[in-house]
PyMOL Python script that loads the backbone (N, CA, C, O; Angstrom):
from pymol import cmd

cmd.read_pdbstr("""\
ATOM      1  N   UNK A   1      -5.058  -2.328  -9.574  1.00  0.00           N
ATOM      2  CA  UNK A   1      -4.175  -3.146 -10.378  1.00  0.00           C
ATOM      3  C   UNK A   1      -3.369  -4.094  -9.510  1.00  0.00           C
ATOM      4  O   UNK A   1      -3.133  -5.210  -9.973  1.00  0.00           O
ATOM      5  N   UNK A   2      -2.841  -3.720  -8.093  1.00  0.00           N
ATOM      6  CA  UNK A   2      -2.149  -4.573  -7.566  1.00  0.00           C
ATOM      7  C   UNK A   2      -3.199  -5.416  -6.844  1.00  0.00           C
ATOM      8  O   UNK A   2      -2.688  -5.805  -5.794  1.00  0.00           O
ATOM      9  N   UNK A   3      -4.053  -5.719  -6.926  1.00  0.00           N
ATOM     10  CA  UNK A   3      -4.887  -5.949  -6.312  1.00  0.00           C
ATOM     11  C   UNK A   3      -4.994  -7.003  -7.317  1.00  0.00           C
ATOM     12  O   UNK A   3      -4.592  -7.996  -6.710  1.00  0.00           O
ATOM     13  N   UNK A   4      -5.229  -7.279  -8.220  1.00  0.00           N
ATOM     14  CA  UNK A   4      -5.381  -8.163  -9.167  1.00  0.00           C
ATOM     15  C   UNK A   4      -4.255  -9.239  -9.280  1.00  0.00           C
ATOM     16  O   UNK A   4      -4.270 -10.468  -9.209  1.00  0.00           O
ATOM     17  N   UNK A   5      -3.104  -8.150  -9.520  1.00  0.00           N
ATOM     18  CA  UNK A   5      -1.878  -8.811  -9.577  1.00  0.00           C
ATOM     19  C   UNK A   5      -1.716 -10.126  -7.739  1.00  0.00           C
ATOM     20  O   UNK A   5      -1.201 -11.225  -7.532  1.00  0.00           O
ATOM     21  N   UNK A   6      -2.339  -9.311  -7.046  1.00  0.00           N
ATOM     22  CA  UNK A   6      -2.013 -10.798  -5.930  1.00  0.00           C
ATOM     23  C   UNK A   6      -2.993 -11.352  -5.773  1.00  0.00           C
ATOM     24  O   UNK A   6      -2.827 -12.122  -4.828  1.00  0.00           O
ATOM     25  N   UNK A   7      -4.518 -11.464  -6.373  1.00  0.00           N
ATOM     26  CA  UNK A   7      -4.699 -12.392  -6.393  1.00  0.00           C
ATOM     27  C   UNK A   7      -4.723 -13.538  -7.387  1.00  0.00           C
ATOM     28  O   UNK A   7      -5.184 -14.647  -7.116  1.00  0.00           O
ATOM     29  N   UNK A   8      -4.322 -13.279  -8.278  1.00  0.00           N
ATOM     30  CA  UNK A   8      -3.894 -14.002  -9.483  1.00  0.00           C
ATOM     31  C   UNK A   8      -2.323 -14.811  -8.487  1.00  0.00           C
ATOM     32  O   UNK A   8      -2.306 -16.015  -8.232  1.00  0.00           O
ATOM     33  N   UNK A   9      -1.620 -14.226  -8.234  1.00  0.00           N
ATOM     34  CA  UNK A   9      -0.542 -14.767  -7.841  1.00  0.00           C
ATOM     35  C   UNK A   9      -0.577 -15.635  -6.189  1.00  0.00           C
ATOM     36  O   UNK A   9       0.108 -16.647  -6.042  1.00  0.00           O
ATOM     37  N   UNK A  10      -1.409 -15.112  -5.086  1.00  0.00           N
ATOM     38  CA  UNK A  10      -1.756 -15.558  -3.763  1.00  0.00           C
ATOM     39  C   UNK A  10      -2.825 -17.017  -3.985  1.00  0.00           C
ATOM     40  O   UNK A  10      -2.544 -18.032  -3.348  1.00  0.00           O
ATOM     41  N   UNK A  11      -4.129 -17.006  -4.998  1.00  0.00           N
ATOM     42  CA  UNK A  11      -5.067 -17.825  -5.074  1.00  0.00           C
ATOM     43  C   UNK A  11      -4.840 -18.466  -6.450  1.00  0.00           C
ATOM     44  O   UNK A  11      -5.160 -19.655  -6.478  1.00  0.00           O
ATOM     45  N   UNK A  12      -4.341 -17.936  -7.653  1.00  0.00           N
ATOM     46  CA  UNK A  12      -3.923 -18.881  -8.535  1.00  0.00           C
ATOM     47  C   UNK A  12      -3.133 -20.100  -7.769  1.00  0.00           C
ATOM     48  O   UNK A  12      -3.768 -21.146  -7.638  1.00  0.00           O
ATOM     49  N   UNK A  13      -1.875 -20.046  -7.286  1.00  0.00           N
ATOM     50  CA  UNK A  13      -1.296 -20.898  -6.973  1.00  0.00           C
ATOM     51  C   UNK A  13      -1.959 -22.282  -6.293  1.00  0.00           C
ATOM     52  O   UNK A  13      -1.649 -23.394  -6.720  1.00  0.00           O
ATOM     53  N   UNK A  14      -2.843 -22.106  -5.263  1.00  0.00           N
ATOM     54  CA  UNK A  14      -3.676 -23.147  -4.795  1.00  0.00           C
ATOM     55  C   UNK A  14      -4.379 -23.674  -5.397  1.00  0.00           C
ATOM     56  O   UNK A  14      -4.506 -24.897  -5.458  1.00  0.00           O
ATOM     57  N   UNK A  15      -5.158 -22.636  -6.130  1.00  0.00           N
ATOM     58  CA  UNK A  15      -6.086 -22.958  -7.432  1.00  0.00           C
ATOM     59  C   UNK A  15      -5.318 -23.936  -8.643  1.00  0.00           C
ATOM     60  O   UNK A  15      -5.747 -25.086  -8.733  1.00  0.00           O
ATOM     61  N   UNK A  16      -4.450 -23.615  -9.367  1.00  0.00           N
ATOM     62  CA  UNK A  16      -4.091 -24.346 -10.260  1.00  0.00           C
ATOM     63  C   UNK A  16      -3.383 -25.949  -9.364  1.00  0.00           C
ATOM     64  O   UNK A  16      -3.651 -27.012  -9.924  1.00  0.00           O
ATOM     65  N   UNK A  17      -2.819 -25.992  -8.491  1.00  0.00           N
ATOM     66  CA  UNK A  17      -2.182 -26.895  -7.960  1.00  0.00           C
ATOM     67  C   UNK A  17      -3.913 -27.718  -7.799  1.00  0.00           C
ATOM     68  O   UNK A  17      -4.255 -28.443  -8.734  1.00  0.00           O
ATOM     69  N   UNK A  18      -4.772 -27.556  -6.738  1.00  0.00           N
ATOM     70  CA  UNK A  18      -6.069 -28.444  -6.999  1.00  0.00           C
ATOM     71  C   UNK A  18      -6.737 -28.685  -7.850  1.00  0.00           C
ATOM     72  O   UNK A  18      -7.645 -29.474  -7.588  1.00  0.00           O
ATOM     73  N   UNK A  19      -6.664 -28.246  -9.028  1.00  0.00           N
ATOM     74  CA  UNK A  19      -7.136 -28.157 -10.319  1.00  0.00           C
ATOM     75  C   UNK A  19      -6.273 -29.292 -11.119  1.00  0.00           C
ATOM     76  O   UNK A  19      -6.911 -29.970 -11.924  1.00  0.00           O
ATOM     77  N   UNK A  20      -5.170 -29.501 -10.999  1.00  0.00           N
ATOM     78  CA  UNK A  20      -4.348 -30.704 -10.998  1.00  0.00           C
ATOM     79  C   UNK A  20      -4.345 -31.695 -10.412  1.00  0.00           C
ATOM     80  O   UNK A  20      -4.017 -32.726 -11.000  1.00  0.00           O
ATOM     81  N   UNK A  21      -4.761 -31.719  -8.862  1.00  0.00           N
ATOM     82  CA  UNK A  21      -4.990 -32.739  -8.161  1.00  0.00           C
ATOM     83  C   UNK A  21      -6.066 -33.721  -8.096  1.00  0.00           C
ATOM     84  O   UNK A  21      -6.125 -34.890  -7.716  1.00  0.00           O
ATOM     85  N   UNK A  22      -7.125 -32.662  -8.718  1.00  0.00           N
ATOM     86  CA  UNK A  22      -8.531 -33.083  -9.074  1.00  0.00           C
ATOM     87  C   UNK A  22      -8.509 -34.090 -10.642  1.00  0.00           C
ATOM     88  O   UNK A  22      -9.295 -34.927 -11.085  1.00  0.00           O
ATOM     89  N   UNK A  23      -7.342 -33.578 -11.107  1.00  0.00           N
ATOM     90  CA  UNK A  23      -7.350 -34.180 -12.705  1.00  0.00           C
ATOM     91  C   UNK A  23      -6.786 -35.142 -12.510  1.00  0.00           C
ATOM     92  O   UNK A  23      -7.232 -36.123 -13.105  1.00  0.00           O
ATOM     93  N   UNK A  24      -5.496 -35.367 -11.565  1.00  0.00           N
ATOM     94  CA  UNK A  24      -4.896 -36.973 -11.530  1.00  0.00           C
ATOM     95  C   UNK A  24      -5.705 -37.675 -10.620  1.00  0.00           C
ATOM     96  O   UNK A  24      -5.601 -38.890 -10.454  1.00  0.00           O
ATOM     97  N   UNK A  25      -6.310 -37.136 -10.169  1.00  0.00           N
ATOM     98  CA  UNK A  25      -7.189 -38.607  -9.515  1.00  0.00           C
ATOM     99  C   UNK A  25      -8.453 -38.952 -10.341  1.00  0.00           C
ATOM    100  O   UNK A  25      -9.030 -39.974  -9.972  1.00  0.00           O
ATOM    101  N   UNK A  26      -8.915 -38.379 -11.246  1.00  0.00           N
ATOM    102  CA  UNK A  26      -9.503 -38.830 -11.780  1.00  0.00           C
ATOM    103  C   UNK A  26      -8.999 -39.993 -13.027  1.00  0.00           C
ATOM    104  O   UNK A  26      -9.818 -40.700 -13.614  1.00  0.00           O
ATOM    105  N   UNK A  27      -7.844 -40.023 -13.232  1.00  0.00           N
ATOM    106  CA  UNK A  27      -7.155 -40.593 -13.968  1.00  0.00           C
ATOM    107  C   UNK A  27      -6.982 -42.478 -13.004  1.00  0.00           C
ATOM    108  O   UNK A  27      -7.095 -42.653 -11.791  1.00  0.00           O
ATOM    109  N   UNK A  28      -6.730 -43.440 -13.945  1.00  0.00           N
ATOM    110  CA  UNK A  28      -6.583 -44.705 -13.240  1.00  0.00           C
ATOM    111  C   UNK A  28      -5.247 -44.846 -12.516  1.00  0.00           C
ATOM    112  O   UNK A  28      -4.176 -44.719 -13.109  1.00  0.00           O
ATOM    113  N   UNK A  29      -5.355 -45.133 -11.116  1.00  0.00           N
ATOM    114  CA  UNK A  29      -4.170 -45.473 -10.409  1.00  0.00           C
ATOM    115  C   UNK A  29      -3.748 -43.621  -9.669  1.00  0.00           C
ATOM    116  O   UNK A  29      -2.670 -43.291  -9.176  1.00  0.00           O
ATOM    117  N   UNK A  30      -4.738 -42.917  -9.802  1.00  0.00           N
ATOM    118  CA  UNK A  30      -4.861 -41.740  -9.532  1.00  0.00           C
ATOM    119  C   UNK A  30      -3.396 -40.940  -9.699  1.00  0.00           C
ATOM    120  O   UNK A  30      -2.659 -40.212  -9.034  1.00  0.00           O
ATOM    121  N   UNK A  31      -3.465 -41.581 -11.079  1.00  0.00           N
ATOM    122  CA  UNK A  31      -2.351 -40.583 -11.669  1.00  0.00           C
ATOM    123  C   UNK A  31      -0.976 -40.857 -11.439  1.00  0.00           C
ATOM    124  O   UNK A  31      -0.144 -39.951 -11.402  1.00  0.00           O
ATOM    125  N   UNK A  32      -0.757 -41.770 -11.320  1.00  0.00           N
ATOM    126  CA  UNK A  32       0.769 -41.562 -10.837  1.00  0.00           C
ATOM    127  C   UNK A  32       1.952 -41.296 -11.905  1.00  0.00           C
ATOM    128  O   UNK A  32       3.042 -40.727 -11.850  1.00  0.00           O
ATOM    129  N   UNK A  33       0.968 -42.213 -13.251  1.00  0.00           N
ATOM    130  CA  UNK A  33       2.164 -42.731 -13.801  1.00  0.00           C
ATOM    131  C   UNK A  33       2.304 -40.802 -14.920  1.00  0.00           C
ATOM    132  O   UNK A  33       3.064 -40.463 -15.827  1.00  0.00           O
ATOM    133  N   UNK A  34       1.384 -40.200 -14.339  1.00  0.00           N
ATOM    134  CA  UNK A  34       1.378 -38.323 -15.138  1.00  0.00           C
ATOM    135  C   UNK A  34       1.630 -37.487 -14.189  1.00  0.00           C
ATOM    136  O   UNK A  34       1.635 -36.311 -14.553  1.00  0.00           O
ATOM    137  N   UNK A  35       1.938 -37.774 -12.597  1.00  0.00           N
ATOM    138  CA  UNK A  35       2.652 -37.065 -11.612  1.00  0.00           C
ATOM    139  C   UNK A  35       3.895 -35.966 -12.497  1.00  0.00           C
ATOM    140  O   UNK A  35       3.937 -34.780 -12.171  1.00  0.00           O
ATOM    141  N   UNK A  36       4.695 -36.419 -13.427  1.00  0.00           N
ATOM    142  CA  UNK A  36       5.590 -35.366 -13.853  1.00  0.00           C
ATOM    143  C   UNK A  36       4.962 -34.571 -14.935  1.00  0.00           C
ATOM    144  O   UNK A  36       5.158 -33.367 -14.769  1.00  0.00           O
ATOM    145  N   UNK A  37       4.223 -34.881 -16.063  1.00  0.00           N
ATOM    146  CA  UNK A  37       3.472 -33.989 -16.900  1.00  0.00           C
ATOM    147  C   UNK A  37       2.918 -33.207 -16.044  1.00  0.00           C
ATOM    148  O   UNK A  37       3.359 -32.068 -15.888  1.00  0.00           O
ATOM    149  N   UNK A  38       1.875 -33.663 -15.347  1.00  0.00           N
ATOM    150  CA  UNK A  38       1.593 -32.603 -14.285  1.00  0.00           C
ATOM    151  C   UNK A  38       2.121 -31.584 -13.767  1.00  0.00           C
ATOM    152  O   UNK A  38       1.682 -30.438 -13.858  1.00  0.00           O
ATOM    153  N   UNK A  39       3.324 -32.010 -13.054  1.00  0.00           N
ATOM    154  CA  UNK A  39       3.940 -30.808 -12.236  1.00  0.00           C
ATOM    155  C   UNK A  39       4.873 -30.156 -13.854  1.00  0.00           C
ATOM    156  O   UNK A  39       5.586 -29.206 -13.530  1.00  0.00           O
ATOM    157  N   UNK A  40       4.957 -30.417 -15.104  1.00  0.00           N
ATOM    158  CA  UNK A  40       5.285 -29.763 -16.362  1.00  0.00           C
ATOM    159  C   UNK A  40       4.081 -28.427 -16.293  1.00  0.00           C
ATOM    160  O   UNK A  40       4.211 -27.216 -16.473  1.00  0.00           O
ATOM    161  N   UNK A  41       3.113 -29.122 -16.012  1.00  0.00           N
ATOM    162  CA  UNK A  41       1.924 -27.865 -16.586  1.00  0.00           C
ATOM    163  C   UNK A  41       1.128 -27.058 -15.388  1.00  0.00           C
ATOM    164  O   UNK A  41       0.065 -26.437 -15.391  1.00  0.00           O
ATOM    165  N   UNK A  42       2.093 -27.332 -14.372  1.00  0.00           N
ATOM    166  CA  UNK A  42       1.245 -26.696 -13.175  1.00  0.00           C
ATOM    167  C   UNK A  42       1.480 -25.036 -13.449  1.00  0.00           C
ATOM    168  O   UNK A  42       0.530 -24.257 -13.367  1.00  0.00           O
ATOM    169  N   UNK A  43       2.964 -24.548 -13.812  1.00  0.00           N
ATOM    170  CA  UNK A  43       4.183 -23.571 -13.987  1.00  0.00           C
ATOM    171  C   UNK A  43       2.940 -22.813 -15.114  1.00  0.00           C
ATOM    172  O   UNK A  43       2.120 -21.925 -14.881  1.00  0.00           O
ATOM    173  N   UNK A  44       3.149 -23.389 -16.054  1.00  0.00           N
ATOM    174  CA  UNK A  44       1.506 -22.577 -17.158  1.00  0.00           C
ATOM    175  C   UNK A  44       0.226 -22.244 -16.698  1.00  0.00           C
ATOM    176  O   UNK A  44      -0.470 -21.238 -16.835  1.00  0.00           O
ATOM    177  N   UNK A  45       0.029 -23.592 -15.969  1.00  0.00           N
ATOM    178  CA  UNK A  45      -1.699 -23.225 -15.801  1.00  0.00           C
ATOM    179  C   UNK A  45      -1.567 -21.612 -15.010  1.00  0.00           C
ATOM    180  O   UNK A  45      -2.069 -20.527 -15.307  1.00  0.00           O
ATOM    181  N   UNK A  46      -0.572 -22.075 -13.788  1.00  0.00           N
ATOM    182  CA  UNK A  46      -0.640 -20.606 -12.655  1.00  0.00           C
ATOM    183  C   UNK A  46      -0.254 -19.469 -13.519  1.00  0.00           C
ATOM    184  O   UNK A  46      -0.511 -18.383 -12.999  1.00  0.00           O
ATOM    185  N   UNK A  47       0.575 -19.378 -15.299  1.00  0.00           N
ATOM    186  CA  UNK A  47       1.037 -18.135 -14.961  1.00  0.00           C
ATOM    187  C   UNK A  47      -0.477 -17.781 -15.736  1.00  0.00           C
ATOM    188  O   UNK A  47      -0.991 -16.675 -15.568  1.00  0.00           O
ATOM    189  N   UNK A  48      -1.248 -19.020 -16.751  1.00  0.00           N
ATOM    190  CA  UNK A  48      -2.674 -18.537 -17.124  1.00  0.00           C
ATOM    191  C   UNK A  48      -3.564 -17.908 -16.525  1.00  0.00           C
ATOM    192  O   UNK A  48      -4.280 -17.052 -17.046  1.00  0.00           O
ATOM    193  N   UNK A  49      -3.612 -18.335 -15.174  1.00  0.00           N
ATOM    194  CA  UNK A  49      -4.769 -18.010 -13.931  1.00  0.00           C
ATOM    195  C   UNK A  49      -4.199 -16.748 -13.337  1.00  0.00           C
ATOM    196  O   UNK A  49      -5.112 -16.035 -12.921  1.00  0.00           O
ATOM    197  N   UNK A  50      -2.695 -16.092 -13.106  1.00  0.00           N
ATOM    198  CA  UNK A  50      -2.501 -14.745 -13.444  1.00  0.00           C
ATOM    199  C   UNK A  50      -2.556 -14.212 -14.710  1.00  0.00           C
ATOM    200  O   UNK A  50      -2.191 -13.043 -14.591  1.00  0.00           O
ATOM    201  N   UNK A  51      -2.703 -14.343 -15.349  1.00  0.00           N
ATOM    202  CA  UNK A  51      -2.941 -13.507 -16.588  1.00  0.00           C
ATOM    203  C   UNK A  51      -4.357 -13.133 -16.986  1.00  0.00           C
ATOM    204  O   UNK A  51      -4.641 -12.047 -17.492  1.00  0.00           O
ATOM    205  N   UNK A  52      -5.314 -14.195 -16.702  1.00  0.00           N
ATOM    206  CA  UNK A  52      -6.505 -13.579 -16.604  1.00  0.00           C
ATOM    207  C   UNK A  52      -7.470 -13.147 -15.489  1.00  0.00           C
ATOM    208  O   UNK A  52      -8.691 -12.990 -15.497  1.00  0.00           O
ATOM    209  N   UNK A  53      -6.438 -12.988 -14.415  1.00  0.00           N
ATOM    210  CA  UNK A  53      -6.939 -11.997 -13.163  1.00  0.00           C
ATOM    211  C   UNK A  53      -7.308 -10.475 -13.789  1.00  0.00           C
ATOM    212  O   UNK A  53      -8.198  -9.651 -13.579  1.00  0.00           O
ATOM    213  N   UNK A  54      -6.440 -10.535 -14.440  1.00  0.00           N
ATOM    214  CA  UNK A  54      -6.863  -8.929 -15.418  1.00  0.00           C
ATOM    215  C   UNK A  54      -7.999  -8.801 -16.054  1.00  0.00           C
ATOM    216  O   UNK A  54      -8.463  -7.667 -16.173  1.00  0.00           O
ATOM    217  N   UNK A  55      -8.510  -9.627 -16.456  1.00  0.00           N
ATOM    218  CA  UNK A  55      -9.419  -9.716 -17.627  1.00  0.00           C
ATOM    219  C   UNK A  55     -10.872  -9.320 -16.929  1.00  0.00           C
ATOM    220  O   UNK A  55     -11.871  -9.017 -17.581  1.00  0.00           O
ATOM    221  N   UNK A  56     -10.808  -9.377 -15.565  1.00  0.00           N
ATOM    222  CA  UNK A  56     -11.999  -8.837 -14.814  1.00  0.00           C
ATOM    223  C   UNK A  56     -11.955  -7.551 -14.370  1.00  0.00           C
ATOM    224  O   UNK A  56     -10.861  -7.142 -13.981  1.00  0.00           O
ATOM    225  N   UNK A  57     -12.880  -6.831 -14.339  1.00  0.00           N
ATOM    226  CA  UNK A  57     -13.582  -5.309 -13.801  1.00  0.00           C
ATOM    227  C   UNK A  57     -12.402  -5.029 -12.853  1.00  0.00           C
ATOM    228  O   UNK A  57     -11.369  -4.520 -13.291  1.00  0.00           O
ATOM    229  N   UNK A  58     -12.560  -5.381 -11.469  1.00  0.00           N
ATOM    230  CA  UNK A  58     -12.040  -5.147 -10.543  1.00  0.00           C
ATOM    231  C   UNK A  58     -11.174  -5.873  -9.943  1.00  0.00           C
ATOM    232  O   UNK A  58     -10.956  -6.976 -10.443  1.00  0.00           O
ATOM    233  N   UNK A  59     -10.335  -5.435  -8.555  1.00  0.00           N
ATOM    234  CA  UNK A  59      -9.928  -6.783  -7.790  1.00  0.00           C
ATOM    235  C   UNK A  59     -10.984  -7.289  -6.601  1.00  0.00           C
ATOM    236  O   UNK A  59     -10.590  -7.921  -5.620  1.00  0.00           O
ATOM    237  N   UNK A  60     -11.813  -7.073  -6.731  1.00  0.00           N
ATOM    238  CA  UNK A  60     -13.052  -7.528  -5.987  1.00  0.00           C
ATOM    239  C   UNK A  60     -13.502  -8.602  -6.115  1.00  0.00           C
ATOM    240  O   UNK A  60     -13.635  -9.465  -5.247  1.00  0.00           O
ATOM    241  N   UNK A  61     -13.802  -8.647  -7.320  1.00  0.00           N
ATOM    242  CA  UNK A  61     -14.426  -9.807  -8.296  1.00  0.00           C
ATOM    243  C   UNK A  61     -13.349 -11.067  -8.723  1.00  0.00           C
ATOM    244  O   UNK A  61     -13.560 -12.261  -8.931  1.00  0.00           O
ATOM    245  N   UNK A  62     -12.009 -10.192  -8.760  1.00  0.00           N
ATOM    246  CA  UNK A  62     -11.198 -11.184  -8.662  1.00  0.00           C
ATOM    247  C   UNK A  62     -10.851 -12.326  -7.139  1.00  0.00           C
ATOM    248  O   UNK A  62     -10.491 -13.503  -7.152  1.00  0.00           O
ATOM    249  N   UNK A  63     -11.021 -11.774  -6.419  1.00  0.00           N
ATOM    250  CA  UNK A  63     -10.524 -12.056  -4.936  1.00  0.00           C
ATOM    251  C   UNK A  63     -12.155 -12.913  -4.614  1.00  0.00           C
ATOM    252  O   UNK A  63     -12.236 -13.609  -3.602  1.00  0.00           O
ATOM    253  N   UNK A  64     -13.021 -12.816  -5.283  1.00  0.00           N
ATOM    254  CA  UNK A  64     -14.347 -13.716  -4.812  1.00  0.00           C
ATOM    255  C   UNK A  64     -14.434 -14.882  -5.935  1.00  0.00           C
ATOM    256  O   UNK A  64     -14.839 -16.032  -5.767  1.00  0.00           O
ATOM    257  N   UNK A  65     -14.058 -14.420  -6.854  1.00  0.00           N
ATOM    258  CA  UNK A  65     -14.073 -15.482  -8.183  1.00  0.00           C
ATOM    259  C   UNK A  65     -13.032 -16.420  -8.221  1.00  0.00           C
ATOM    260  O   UNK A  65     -13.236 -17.390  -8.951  1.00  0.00           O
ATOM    261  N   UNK A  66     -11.622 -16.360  -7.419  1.00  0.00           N
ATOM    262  CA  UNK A  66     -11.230 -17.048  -7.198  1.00  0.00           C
ATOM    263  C   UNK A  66     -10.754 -17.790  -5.850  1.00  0.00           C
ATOM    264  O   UNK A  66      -9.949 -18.692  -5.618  1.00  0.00           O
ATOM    265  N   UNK A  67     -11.635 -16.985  -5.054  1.00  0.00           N
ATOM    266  CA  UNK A  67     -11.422 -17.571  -3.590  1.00  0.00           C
ATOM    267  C   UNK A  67     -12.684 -18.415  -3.615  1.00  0.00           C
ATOM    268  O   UNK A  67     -12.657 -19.382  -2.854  1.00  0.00           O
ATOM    269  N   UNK A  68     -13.800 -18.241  -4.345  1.00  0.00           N
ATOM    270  CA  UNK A  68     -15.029 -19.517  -4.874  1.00  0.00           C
ATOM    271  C   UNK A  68     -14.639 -20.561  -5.499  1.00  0.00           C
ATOM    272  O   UNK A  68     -15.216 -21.647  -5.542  1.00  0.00           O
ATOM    273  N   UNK A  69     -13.778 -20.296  -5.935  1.00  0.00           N
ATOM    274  CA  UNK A  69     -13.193 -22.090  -7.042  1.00  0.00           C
ATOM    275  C   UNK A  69     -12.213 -22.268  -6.529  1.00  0.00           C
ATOM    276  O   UNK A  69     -11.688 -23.318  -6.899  1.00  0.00           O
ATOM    277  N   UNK A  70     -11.269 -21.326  -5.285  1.00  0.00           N
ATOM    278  CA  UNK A  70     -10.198 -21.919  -4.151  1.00  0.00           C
ATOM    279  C   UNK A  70     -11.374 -22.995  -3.162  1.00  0.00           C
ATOM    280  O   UNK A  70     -11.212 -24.166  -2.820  1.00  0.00           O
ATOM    281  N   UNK A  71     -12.391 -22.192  -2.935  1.00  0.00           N
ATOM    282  CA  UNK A  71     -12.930 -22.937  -1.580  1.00  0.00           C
ATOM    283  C   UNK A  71     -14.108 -24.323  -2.362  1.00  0.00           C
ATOM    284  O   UNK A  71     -14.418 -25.312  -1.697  1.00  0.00           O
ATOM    285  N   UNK A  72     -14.576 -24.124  -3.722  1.00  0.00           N
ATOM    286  CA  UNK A  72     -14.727 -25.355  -4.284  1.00  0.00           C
ATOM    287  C   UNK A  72     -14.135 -26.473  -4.913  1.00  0.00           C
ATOM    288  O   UNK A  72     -14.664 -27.564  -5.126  1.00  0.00           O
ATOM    289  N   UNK A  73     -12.789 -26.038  -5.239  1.00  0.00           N
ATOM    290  CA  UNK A  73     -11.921 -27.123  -5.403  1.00  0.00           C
ATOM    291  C   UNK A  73     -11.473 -27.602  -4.863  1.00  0.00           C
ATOM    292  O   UNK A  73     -10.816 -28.533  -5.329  1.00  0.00           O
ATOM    293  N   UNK A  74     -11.473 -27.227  -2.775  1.00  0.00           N
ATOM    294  CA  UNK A  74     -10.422 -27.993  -2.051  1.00  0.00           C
ATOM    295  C   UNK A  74     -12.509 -28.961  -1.436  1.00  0.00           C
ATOM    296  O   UNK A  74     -12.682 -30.134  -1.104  1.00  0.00           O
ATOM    297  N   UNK A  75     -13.231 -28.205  -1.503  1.00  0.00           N
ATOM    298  CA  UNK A  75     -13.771 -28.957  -1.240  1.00  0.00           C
ATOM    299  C   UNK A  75     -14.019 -30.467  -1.702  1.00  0.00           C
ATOM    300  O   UNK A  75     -14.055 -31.534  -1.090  1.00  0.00           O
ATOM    301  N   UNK A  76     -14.210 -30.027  -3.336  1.00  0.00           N
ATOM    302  CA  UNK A  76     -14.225 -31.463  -4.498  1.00  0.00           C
ATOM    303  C   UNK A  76     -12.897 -32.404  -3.874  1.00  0.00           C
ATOM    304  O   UNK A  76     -12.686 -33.429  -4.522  1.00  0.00           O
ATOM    305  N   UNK A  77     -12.213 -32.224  -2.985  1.00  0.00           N
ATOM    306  CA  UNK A  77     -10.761 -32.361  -2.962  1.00  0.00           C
ATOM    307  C   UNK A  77     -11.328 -33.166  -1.726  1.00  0.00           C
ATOM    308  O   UNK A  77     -11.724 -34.322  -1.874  1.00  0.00           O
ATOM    309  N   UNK A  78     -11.353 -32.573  -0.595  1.00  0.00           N
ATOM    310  CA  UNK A  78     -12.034 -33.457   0.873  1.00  0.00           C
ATOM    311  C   UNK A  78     -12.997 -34.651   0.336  1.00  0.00           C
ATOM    312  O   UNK A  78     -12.795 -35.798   0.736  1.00  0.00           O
ATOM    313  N   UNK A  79     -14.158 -34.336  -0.672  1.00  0.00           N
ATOM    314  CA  UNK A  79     -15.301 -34.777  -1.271  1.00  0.00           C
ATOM    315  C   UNK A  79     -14.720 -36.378  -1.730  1.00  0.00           C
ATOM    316  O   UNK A  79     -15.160 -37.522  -1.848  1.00  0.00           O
ATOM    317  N   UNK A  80     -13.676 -35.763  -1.863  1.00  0.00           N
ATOM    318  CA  UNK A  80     -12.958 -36.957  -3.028  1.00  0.00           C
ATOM    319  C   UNK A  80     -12.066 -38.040  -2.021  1.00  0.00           C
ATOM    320  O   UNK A  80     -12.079 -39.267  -2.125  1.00  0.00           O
ATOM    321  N   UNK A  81     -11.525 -37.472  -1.322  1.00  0.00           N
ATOM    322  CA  UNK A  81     -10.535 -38.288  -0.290  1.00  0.00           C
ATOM    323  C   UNK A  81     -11.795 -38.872   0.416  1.00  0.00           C
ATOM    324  O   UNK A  81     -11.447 -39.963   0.867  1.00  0.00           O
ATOM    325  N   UNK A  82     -13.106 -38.637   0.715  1.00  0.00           N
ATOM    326  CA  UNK A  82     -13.924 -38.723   1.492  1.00  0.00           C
ATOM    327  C   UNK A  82     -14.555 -39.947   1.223  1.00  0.00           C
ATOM    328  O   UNK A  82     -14.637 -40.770   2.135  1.00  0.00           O
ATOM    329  N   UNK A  83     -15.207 -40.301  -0.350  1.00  0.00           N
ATOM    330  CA  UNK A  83     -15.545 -41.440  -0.953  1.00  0.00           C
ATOM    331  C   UNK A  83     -14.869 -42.428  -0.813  1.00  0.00           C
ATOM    332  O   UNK A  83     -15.250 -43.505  -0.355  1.00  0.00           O
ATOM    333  N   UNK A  84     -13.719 -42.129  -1.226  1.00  0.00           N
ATOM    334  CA  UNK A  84     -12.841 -43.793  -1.070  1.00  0.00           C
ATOM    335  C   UNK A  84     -13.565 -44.785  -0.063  1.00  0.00           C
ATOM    336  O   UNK A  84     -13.103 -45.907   0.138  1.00  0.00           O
TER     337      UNK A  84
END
""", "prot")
cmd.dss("prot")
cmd.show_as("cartoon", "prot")
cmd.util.cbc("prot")
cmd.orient("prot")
């Protein structure tokens, strides 16, 4: 159980923050003028992404399931600074 509980709380946090970062740049002018909605819904998304750390079997699965969409979203993230 605690096991769940940090990674919902250790890898949510990065996770939802690039998951945002990925959304305003896709936006024109890469978001600036939703920089504050954003940081409105960052506070939800993370406490969402702890809340359904639970919803899986183990903390195993949690700690790979979201250290896979930690290490693919910062990639989409390099990917992205990279194109310009």
């Amino acid at each position: 159980m605690i096991g769940r509980c940090l990674a919902g709380v250790l890898l949510g946090l990065p996770l939802s923050a690039v998951t945002l970062r990925l959304l305003l740049l896709a936006l024109p002018g890469n978001g600036a003028d939703w920089l504050i909605p954003a940081l409105i819904l960052f506070f939800p998304l993370w406490m969402s992404l702890m809340i359904g750390a639970f919803a899986f079997r183990s903390a195993m699965r949690v700690w790979l399931t979201f250290g896979g969409a930690n290490a693919a979203g910062f990639a989409a993230l390099w990917l992205a600074g990279h194109a310009v």
